[in-house]
C-alpha positions as CSV (number, residue, x, y, z in Angstrom):
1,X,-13.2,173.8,-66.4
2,X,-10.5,174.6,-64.2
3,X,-9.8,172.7,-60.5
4,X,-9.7,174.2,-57.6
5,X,-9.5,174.0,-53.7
6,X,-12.2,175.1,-51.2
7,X,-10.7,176.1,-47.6
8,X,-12.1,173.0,-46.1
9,X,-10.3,171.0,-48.9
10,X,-13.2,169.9,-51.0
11,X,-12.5,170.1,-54.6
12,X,-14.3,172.8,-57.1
13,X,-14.6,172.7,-60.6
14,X,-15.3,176.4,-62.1
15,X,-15.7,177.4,-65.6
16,X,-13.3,180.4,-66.3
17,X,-15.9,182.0,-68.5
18,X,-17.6,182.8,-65.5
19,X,-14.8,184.9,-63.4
20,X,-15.5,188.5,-63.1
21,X,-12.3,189.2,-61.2
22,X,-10.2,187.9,-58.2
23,X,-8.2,188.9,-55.0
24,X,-6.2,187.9,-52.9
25,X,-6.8,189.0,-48.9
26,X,-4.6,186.8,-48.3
27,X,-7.1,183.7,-49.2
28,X,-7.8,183.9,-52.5
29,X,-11.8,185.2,-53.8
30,X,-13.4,184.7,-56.9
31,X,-16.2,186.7,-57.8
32,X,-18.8,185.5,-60.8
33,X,-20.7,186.8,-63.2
34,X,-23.5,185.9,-61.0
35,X,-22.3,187.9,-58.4
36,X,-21.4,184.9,-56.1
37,X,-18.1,184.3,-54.6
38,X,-15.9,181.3,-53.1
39,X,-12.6,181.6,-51.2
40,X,-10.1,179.2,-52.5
41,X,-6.2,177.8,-51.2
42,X,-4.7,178.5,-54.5
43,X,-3.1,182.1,-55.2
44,X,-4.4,184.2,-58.0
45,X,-1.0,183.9,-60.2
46,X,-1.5,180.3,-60.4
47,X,-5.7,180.6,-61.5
48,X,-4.3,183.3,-64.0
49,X,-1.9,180.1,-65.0
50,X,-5.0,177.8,-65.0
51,X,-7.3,180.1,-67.0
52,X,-4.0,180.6,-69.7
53,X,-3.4,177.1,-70.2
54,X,-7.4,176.1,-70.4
55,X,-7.7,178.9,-73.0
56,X,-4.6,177.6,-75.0
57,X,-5.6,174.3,-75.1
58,X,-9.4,175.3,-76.4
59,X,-7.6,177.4,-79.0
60,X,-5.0,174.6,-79.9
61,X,-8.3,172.0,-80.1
62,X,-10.2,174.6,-82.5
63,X,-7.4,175.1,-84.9
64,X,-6.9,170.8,-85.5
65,X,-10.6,170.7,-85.6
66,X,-10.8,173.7,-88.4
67,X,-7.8,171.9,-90.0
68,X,-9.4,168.7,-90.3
69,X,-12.2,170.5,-92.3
């Protein structure tokens, strides 16, 4: 899951998995699989950041796993 920041600064966790695409106008919307959207503070550049470090991570955690088998 990835954090994130609602307008009214509550706090969102979102599972990356689930973004279909986002854009900036200038607050920043995520749009789901679902088909349902939030409007977040943070800029796309730094979700893209968010998503590439979550992904690395699960990747780096998959290869010690495989390793200790």
């Amino acid at each position: 899951m990835i954090d994130l920041t609602r307008l009214n600064d509550t706090h969102i966790s979102i599972n990356p998995f689930m973004i279909e695409m986002m854009e900036q106008t200038p607050d920043t919307v995520i749009m789901f699989n679902s088909g349902r959207k939030i409007v977040v503070k943070e800029k796309v550049e730094m979700i893209q950041l968010q998503v590439q470090k979550y992904f690395s991570q699960a990747i780096a955690e998959g290869i010690k796993n495989a390793k200790k088998e």
